[in-house]
C-alpha positions in Angstrom: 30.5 -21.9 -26.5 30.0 -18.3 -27.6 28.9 -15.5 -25.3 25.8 -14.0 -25.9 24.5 -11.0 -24.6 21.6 -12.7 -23.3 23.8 -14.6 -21.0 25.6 -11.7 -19.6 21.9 -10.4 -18.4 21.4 -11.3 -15.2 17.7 -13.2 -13.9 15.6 -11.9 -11.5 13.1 -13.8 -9.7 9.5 -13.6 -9.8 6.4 -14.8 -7.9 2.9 -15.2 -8.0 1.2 -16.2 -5.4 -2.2 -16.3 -6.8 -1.0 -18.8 -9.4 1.8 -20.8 -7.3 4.3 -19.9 -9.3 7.9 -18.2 -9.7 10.7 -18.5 -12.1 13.4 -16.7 -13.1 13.4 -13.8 -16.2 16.4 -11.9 -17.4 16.2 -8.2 -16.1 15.9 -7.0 -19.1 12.5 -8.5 -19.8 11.8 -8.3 -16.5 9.3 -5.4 -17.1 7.4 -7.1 -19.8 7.0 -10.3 -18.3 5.8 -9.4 -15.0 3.2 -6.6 -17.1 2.6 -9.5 -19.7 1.6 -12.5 -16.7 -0.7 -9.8 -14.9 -2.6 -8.9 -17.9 -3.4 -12.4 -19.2 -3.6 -14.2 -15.9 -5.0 -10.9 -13.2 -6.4 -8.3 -15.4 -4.2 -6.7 -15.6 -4.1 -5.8 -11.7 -0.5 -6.4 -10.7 -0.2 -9.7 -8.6 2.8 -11.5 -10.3 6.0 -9.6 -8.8 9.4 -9.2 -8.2 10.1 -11.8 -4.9 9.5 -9.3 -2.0 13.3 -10.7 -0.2 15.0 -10.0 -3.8 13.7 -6.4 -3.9 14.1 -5.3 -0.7 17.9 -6.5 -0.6 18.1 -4.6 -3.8 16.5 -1.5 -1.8 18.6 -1.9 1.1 21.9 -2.4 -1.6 20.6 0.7 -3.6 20.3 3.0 0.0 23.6 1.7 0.6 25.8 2.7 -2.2 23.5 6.4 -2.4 24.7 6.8 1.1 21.2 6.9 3.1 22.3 4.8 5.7 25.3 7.0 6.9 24.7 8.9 9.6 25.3 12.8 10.1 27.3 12.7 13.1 
């Protein structure tokens, strides 16, 4: 089996909690996807999102590594 860049891309979860659902889109469409579901299924108003536990442990991962949890002391 040959690698493919699409492989490589890791998946982000995604929810919607007016609609039940959540699956899994590479990050790189991540953008579209969660723009495309609102727009045909919300209006556009922006339900459909990242799962809240996945982006905060990216937030918290983010703060980390930019050094906003070390202290001044």
């Amino acid at each position: 089996m040959a690698d493919s860049e699409e492989s490589d891309d890791p998946t982000v979860p995604i929810v919607c909690e007016a609609c039940g659902t959540t699956s899994r889109v590479p990050l790189s469409e991540l953008r579209e996807s969660l723009d495309t579901h609102n727009e045909h299924r919300h209006d556009g108003e922006e339900i459909a999102q990242v799962d809240p536990v996945i982006a905060d442990e990216l937030a918290n991962a983010v703060a980390d590594d930019l050094g906003l949890f070390e202290s001044d002391e």
